[in-house]
Phi, psi and omega in degrees: 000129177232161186257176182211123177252127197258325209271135186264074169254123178268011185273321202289332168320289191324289160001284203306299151307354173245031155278324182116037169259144197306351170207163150222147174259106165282137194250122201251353179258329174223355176275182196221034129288156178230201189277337160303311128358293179301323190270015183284315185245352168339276171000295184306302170322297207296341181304355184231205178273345176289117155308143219228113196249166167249102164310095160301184160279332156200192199249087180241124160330306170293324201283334171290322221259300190313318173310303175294334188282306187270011156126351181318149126281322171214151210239118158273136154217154168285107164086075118335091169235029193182176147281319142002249176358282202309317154324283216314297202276342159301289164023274185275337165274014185231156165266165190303201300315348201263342183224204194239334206291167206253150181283106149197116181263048203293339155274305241293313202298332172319314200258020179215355178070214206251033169206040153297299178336292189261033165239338191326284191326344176290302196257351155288115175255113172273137168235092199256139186297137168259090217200013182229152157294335166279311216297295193317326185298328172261005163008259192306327194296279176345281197299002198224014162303142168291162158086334195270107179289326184189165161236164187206141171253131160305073208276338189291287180295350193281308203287331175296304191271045144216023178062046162269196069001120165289152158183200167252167172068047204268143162228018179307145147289331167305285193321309167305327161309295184304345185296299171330279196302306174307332193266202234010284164299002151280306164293352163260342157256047141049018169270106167294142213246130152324178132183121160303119183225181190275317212237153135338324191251335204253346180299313190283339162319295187311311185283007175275322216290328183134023198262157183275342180212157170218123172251139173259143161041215167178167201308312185296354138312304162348282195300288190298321187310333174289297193294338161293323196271342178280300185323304176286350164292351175267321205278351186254010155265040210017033170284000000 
């Protein structure tokens, strides 16, 4: 179960992380953290047992290395379109031989010690977003990068690029199809499978269907959904 954070806070990081969810992703990509932030709220995350993932802005090396240097376990990128790619972003989350990333761990090892170096590669989730028509056309090639930790599906933008309305919690049948058909082929290469999803219920769907992860909402979903159902509950008790 993952949480998500959009608010670059450390009070809503602390929440969050002490609800109890098994990771949270701070989102660097549609979220309103920057690199300050980041090394703002790690810290905070890590005081408790929820693992601490980063979504980046895009699948950039500098934007991967940094993220990781400053305590991420694992790196989400976006709009995932090849094997290409999906290299790419192993790449840049493993040290050699097996990746590319550049050595200076300059939090993490503070905050994971002095045998980070030859544990990262063990303990790094490279995860790449599924949300394009190429990926899906290159699927299987995609799942079969050596080194590629996840995968995650993107339902908003997947729905977009099939002339739907974005959102979460999709129940067109093509779209159940497409899900399907990704969680399938993730399971037929031995990939753990991903998913965003809006509600509770429908997160427990995914995880019966088989994805290894569910993120529900995120904290500024939280924040408006408390304050709209308390405020209409007072206007509808006329106050």
């Amino acid at each position: 179960m993952n949480g998500w954070i959009a608010i670059p806070s450390v009070l809503s990081a602390e929440v969050m992380a002490r609800a109890g969810w098994d990771s949270i992703t701070i989102d660097m990509q549609h979220g309103t953290a920057d690199y300050s932030d980041l090394l703002a709220m790690l810290p905070v995350i890590n005081q408790t047992d929820t693992a601490a993932l980063v979504r980046v802005p895009w699948n950039r090396p500098e934007d991967i290395m940094r993220a990781l240097d400053a305590g991420a376990l694992g790196i989400i990128a976006p709009m995932i379109d090849s094997a290409a790619d999906t290299k790419a972003l192993v790449d840049a989350c493993l040290y050699a031989p097996e990746g590319a990333r550049s050595f200076g761990p300059i939090r993490a090892r503070l905050a994971y010690g002095d045998s980070y170096a030859a544990e990262a590669n063990a303990n790094i989730l490279p995860i790449a977003m599924i949300e394009t028509r190429a990926a899906l056309d290159q699927l299987d090639d995609i799942l079969q990068v050596p080194g590629l930790g996840g995968i995650y599906i993107g339902p908003a933008d997947l729905s977009l690029v099939h002339g739907l309305p974005p959102g979460f919690d999709r129940e067109e049948p093509e779209m159940l199809e497409i899900i399907e058909h990704i969680l399938g082929r993730a399971k037929v290469f031995g990939v753990p499978a991903c998913i965003h999803c809006g509600s509770p219920a429908y997160a427990k769907r995914m995880q019966k269907l088989g994805f290894s992860l569910v993120t529900i909402g995120s904290d500024a979903r939280f924040l408006e959904a408390g304050a709209n159902a308390a405020l209409g509950k007072l206007r509808s008790e006329g106050y």
